[in-house]
N, CA, C and O atoms as CSV, one atom per row, in Angstrom:
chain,resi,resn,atom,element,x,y,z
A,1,UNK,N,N,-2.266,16.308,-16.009
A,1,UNK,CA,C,-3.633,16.711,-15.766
A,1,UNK,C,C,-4.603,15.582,-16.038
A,1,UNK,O,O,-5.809,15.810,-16.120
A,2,UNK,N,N,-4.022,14.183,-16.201
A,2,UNK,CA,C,-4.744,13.156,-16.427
A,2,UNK,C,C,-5.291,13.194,-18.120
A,2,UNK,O,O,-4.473,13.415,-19.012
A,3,UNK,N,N,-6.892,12.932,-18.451
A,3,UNK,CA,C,-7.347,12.581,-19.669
A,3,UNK,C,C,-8.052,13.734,-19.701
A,3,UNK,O,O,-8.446,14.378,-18.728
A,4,UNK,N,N,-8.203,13.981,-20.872
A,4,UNK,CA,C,-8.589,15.135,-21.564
A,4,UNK,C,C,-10.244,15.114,-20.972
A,4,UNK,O,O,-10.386,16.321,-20.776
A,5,UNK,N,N,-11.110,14.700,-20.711
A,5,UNK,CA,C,-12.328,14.963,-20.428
A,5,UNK,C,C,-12.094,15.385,-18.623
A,5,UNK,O,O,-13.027,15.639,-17.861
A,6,UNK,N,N,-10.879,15.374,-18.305
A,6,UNK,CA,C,-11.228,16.259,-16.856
A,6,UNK,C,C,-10.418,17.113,-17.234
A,6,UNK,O,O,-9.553,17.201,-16.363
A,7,UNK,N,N,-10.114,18.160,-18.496
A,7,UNK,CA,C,-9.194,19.032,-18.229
A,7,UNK,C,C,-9.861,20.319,-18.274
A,7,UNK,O,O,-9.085,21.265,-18.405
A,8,UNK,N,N,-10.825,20.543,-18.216
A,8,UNK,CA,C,-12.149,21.612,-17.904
A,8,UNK,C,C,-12.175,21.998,-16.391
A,8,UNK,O,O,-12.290,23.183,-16.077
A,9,UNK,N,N,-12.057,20.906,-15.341
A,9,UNK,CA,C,-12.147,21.004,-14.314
A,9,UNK,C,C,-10.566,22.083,-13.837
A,9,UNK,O,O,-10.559,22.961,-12.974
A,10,UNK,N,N,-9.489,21.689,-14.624
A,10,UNK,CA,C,-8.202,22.223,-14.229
A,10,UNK,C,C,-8.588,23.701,-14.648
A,10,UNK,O,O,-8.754,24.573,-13.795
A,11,UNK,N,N,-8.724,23.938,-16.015
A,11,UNK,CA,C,-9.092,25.237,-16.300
A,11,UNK,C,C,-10.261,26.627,-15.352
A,11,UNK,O,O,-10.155,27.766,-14.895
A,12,UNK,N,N,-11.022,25.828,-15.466
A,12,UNK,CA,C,-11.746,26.596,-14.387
A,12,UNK,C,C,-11.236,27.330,-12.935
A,12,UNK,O,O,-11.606,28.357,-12.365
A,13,UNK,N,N,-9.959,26.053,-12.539
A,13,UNK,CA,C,-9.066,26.649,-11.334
A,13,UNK,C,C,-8.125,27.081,-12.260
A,13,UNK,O,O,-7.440,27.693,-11.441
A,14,UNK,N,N,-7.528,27.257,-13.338
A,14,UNK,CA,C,-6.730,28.490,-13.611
A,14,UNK,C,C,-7.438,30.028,-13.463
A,14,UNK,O,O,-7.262,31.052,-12.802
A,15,UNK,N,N,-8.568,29.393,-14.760
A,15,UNK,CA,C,-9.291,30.787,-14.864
A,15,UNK,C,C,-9.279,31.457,-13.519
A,15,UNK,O,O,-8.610,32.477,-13.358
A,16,UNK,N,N,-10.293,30.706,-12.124
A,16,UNK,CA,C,-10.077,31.430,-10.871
A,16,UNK,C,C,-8.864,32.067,-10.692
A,16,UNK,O,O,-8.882,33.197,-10.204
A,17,UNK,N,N,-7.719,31.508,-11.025
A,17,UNK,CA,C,-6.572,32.051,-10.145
A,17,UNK,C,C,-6.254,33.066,-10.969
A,17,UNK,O,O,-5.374,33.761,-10.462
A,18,UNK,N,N,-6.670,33.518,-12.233
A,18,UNK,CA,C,-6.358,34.718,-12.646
A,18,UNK,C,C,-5.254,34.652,-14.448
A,18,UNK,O,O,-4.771,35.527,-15.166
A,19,UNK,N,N,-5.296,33.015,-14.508
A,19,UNK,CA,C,-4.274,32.796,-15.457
A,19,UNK,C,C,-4.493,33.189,-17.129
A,19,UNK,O,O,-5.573,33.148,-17.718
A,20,UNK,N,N,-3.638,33.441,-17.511
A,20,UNK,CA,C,-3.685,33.842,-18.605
A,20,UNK,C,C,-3.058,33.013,-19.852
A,20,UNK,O,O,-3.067,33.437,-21.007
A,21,UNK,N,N,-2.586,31.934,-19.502
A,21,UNK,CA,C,-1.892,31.123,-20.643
A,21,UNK,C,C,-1.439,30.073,-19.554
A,21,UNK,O,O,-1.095,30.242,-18.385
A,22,UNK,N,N,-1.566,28.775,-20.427
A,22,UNK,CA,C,-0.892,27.492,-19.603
A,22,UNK,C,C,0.133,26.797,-20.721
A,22,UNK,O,O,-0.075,26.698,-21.930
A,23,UNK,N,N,1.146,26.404,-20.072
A,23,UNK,CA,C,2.441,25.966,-21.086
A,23,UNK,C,C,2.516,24.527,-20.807
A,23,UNK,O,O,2.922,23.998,-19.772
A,24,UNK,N,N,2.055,23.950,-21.902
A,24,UNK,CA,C,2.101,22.296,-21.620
A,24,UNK,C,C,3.517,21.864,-21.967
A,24,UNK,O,O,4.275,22.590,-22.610
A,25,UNK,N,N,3.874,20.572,-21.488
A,25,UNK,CA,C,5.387,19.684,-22.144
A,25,UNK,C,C,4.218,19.166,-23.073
A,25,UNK,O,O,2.987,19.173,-23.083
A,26,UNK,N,N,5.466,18.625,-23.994
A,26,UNK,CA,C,4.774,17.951,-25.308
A,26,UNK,C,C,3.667,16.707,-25.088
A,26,UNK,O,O,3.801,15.783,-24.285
A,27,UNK,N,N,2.972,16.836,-25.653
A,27,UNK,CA,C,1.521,15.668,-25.954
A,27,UNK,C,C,1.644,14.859,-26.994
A,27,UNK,O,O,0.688,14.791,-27.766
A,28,UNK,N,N,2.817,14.080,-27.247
A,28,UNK,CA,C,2.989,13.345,-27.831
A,28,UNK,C,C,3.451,11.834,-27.071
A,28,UNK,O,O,3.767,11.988,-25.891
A,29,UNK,N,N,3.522,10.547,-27.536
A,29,UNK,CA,C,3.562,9.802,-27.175
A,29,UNK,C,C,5.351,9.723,-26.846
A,29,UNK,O,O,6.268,9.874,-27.654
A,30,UNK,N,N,5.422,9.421,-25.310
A,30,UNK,CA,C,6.893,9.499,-24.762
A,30,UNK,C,C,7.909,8.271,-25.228
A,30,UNK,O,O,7.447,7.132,-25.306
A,31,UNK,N,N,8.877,8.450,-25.442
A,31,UNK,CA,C,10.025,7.586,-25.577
A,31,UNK,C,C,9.836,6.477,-23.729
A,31,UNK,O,O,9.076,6.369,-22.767
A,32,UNK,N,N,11.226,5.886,-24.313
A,32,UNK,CA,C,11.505,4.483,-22.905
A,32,UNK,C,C,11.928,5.448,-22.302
A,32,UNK,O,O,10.868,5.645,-21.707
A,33,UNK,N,N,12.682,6.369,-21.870
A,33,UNK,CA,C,12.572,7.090,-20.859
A,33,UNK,C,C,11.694,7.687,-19.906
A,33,UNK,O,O,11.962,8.067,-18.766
A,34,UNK,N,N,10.945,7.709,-20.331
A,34,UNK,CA,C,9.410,8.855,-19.305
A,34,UNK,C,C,9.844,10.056,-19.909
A,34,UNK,O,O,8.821,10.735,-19.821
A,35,UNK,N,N,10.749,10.812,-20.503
A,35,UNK,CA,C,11.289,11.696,-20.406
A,35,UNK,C,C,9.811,13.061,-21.685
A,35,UNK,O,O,9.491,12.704,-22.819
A,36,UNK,N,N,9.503,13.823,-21.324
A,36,UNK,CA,C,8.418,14.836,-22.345
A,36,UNK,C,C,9.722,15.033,-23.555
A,36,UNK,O,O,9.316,15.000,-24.717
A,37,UNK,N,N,10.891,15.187,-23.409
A,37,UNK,CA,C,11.586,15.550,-23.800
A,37,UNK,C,C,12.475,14.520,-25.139
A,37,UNK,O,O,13.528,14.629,-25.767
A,38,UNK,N,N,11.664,13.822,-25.097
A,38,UNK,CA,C,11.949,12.314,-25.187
A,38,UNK,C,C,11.110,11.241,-26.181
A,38,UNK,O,O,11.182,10.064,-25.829
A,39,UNK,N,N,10.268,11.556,-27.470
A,39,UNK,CA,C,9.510,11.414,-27.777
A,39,UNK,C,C,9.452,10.187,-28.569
A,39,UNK,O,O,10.254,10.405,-29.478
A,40,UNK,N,N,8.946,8.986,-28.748
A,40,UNK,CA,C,8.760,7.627,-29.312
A,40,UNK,C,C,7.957,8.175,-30.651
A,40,UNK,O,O,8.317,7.787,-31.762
A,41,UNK,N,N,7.116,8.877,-30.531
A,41,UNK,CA,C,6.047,9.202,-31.849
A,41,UNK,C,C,5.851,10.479,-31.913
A,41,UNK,O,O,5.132,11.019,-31.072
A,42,UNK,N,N,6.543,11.311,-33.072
A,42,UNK,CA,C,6.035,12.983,-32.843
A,42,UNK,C,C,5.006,13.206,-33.821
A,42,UNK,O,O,5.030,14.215,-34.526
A,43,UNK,N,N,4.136,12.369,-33.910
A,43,UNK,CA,C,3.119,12.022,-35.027
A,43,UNK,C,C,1.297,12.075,-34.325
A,43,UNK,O,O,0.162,12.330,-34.727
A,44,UNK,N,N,1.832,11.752,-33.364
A,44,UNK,CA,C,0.331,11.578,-32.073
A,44,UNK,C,C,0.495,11.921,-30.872
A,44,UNK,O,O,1.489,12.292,-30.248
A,45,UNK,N,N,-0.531,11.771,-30.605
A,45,UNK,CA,C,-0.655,12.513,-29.224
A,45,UNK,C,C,-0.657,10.789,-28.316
A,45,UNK,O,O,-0.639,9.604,-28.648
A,46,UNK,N,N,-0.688,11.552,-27.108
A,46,UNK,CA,C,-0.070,10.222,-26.163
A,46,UNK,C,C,-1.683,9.486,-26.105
A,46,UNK,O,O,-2.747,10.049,-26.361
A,47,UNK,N,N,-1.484,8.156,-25.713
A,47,UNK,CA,C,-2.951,7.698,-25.464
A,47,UNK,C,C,-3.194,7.638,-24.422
A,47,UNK,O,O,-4.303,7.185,-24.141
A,48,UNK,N,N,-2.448,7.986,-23.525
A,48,UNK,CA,C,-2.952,7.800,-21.683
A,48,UNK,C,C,-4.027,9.326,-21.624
A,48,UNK,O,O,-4.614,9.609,-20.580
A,49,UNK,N,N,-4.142,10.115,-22.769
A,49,UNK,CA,C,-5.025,11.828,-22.602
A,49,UNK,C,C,-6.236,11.388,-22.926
A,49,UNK,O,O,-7.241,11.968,-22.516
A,50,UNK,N,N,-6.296,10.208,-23.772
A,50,UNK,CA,C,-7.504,9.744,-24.228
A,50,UNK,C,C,-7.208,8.087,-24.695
A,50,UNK,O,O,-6.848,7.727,-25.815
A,51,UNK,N,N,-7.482,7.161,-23.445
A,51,UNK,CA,C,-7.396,5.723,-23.793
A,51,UNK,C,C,-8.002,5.357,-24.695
A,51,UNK,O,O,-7.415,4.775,-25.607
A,52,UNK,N,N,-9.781,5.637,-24.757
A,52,UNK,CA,C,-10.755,4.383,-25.428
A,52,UNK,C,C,-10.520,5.303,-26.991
A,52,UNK,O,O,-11.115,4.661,-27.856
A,53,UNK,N,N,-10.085,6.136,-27.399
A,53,UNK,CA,C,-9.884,6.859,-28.551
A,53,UNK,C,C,-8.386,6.409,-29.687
A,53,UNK,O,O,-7.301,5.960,-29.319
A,54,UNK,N,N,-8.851,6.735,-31.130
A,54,UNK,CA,C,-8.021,6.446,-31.958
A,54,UNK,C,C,-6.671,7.566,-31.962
A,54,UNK,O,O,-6.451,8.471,-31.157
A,55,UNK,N,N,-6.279,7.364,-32.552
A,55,UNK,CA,C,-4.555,8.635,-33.055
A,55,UNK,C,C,-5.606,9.838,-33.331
A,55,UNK,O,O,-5.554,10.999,-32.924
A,56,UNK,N,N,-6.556,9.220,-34.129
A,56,UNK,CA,C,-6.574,10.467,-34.820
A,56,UNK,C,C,-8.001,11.109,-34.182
A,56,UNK,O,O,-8.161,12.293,-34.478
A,57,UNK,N,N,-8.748,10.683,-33.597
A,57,UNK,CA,C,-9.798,11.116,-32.581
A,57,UNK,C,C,-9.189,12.059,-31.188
A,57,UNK,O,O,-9.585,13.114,-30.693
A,58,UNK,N,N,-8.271,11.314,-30.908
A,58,UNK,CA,C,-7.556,11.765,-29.633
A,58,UNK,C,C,-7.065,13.565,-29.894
A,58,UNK,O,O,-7.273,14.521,-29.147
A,59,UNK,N,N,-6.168,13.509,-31.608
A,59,UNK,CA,C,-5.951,14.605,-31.821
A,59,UNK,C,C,-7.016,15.527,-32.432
A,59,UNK,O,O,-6.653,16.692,-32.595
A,60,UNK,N,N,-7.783,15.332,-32.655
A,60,UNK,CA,C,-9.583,16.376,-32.566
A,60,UNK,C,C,-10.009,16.536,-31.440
A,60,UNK,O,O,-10.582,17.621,-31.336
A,61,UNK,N,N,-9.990,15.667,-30.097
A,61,UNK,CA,C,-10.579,16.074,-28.385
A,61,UNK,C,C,-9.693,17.083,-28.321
A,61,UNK,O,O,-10.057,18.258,-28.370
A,62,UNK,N,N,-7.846,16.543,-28.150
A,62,UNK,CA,C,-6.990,17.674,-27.651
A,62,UNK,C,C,-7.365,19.044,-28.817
A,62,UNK,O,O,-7.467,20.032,-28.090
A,63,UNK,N,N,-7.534,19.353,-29.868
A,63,UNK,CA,C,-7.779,20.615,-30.797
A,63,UNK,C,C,-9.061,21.326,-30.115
A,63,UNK,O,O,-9.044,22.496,-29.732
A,64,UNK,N,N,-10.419,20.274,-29.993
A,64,UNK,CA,C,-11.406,20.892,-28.692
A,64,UNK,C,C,-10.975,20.924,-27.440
A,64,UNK,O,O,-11.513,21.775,-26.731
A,65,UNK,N,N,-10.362,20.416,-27.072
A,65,UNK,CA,C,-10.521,21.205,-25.480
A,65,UNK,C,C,-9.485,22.225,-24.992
A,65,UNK,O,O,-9.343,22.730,-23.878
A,66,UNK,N,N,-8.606,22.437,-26.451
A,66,UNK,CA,C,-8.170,23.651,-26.555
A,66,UNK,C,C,-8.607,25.117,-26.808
A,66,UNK,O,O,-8.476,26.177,-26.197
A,67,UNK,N,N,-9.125,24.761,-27.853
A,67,UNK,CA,C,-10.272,25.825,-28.434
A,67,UNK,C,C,-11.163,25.992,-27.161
A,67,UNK,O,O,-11.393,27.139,-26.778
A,68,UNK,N,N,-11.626,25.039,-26.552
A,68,UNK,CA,C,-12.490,25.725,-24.972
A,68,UNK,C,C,-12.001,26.302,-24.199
A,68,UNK,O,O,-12.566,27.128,-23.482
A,69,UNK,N,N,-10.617,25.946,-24.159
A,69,UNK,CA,C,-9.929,26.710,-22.413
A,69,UNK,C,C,-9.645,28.397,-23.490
A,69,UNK,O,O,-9.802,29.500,-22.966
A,70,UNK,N,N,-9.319,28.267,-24.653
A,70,UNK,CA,C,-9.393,29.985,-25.315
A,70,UNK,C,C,-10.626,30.667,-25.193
A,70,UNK,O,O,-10.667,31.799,-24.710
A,71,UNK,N,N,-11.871,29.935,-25.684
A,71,UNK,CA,C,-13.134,30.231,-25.766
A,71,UNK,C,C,-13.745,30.147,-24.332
A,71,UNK,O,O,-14.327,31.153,-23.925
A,72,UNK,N,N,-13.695,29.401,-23.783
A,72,UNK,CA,C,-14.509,29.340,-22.243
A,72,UNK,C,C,-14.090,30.153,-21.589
A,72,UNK,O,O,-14.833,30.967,-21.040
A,73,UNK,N,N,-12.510,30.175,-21.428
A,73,UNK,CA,C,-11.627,31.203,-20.000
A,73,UNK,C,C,-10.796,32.064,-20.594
A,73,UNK,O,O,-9.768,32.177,-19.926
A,74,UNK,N,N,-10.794,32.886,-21.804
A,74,UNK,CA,C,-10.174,33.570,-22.711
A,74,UNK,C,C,-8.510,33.563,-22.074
A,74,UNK,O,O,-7.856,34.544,-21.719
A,75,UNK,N,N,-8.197,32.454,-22.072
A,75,UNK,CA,C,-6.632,31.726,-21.586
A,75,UNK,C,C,-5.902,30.998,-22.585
A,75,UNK,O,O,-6.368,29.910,-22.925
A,76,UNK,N,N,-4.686,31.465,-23.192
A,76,UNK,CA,C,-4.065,31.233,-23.933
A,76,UNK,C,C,-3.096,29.584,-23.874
A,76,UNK,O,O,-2.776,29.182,-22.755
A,77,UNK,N,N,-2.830,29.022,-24.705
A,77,UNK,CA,C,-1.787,27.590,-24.580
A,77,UNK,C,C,-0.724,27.650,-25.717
A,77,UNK,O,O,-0.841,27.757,-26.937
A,78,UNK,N,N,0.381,27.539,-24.871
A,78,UNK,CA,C,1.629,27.329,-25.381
A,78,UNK,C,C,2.659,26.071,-25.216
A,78,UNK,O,O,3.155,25.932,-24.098
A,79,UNK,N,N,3.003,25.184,-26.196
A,79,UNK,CA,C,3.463,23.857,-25.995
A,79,UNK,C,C,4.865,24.110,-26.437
A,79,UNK,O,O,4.987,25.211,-26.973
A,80,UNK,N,N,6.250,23.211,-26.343
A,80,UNK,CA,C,7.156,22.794,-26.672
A,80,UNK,C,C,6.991,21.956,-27.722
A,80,UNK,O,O,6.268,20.978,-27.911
A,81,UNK,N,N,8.074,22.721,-28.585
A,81,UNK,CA,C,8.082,21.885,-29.623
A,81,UNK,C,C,9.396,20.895,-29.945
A,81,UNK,O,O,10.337,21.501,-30.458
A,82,UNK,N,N,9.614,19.357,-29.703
A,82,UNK,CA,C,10.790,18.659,-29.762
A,82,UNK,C,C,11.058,18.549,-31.302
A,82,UNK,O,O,10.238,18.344,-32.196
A,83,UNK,N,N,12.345,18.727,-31.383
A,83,UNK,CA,C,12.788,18.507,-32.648
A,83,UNK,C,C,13.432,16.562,-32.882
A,83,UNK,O,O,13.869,16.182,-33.969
């Protein structure tokens, strides 16, 4: 869904379509594979969701623009959790 400051725009076309929960792969920073499944850092969130941002800024945007897609489009989020 790209960086977190266009993920309002995605929500809004859930909300339209009627959705009720969106299930992300993990938001953490990926292993040499590409793989979501696959994780280099299960400590942070990836920096391609938020480039010009720190570890720990990045993970306060993603906590808001979660709390909005609950609060804005009363639409639930459910992530994978890698062990």
């Amino acid at each position: 869904m790209g960086e977190l400051d266009r993920w309002d725009d995605h929500f809004k076309t859930f909300a339209a379509l009627g959705y009720n929960a969106v299930h992300f792969t993990p938001l953490q920073e990926l292993g040499q594979s590409g793989s979501s499944y696959s994780l280099y850092d299960h400590h942070s969130i990836a920096k391609a969701y938020a480039p010009n941002l720190t570890p720990h800024q990045r993970e306060e945007k993603l906590e808001l623009v979660i709390k909005q897609l609950k609060s804005n489009y009363n639409i639930l989020s459910i992530t994978d959790i890698v062990w």
